[in-house]
C-alpha positions as CSV (number, residue, x, y, z in Angstrom):
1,X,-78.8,-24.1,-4.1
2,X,-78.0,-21.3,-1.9
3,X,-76.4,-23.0,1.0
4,X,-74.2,-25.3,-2.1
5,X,-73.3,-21.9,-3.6
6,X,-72.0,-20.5,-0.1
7,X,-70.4,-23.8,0.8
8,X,-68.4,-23.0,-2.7
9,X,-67.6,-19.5,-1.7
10,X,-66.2,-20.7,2.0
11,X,-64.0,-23.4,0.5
12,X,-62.9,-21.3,-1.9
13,X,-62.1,-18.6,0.8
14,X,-60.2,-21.1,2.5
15,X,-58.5,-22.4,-0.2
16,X,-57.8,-18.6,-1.1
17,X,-56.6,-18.2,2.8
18,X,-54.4,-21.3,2.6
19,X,-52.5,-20.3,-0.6
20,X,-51.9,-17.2,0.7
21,X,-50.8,-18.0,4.0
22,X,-47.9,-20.4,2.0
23,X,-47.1,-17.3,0.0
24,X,-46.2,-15.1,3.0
25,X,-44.6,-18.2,4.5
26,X,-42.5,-19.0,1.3
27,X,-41.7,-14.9,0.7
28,X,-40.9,-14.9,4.5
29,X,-38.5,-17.7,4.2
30,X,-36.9,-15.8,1.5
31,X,-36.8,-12.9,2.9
32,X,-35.2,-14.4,6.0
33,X,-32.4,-16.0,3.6
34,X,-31.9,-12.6,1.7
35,X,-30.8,-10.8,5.1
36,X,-29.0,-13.4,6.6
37,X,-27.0,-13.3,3.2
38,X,-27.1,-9.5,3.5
39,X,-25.6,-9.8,7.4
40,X,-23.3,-11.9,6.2
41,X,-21.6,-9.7,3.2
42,X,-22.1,-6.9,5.7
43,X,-20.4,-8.2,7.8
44,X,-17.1,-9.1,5.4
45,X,-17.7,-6.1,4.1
46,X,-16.9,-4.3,7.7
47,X,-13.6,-6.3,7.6
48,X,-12.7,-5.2,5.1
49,X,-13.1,-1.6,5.5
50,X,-11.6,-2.2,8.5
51,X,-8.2,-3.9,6.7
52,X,-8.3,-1.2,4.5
53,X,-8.4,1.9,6.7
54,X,-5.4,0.2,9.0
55,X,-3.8,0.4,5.1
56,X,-4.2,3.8,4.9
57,X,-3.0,4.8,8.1
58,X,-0.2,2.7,7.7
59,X,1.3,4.0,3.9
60,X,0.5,7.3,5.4
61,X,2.8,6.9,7.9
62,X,5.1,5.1,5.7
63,X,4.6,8.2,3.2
64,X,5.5,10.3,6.4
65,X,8.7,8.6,6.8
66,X,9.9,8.3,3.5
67,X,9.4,12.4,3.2
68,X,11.6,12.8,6.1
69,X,14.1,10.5,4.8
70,X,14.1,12.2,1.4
71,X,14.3,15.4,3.1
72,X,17.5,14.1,5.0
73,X,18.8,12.7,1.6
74,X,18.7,16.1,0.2
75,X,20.4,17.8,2.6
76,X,23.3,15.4,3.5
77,X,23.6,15.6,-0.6
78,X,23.6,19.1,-0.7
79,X,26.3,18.7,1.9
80,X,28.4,16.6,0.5
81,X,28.2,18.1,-2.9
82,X,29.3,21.6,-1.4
83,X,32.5,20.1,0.8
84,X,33.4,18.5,-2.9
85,X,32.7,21.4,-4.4
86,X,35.2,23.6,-2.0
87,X,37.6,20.7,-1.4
88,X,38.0,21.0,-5.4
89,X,38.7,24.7,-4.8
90,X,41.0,24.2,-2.3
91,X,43.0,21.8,-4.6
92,X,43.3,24.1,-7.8
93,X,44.7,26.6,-5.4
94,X,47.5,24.2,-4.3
95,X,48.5,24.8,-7.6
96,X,50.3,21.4,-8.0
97,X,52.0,22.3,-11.5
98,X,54.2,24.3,-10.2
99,X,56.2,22.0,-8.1
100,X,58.4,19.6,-10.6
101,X,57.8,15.8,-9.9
102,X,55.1,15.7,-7.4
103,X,52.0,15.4,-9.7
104,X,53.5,12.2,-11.6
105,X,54.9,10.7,-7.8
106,X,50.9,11.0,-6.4
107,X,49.4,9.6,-9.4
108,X,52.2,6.9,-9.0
109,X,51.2,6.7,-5.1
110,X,46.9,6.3,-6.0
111,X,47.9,4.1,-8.8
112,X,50.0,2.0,-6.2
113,X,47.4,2.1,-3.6
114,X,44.8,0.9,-6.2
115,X,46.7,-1.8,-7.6
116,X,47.2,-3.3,-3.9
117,X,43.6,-3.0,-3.5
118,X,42.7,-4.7,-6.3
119,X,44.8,-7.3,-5.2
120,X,43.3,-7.5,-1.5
121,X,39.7,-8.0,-2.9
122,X,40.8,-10.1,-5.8
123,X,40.3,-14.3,-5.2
């Protein structure tokens, strides 16, 4: 009875042994799957941190541009508005009213002028 008791406790030890050797082997299996899987995001993932670091750079340094153009924007407008602005004094101190004629013949002149243009760029 003895010996048919131990010959249960060894076939049940191997039995145990067996199912848990398939355990490991299945969890290992998985395991294995789950960090390929994990390589393989990491790996897109490092693309595309990549991609969006060369981004960055790149609207920084379009940012960079666009400041300096801006800036140059500014001041050619600040120059151009101050030539207007003294090439308007320089006009009202022609004082035009006082010579008889000469304001109606040079609106007569522009009007001229724009009349021939329109008809230059007309079809």
């Amino acid at each position: 009875m003895l010996n048919q008791f131990n010959l249960y406790i060894i076939i049940g030890l191997f039995a145990l042994f067996i199912a848990t050797s398939g355990a490991f082997a299945i969890y290992h299996r998985i395991t294995k799957a789950e960090i390929a899987v994990l390589e393989q995001q990491n790996a897109t993932y490092k693309l595309a941190v990549q991609e969006q670091s060369r981004t960055i750079d790149q609207m920084t340094k379009d940012a960079e541009r666009l400041a300096q153009s801006n800036k140059f924007l500014a001041e050619r407008f600040a120059t151009t508005e101050s030539e207007f602005v003294s090439d308007v004094y320089r006009i009202d101190a022609l004082d035009l009213d006082a010579i008889d004629g000469l304001e109606e013949k040079i609106n007569a002149e522009f009007q001229r002028s724009l009349d021939q243009l329109r008809q230059a760029t007309s079809r």
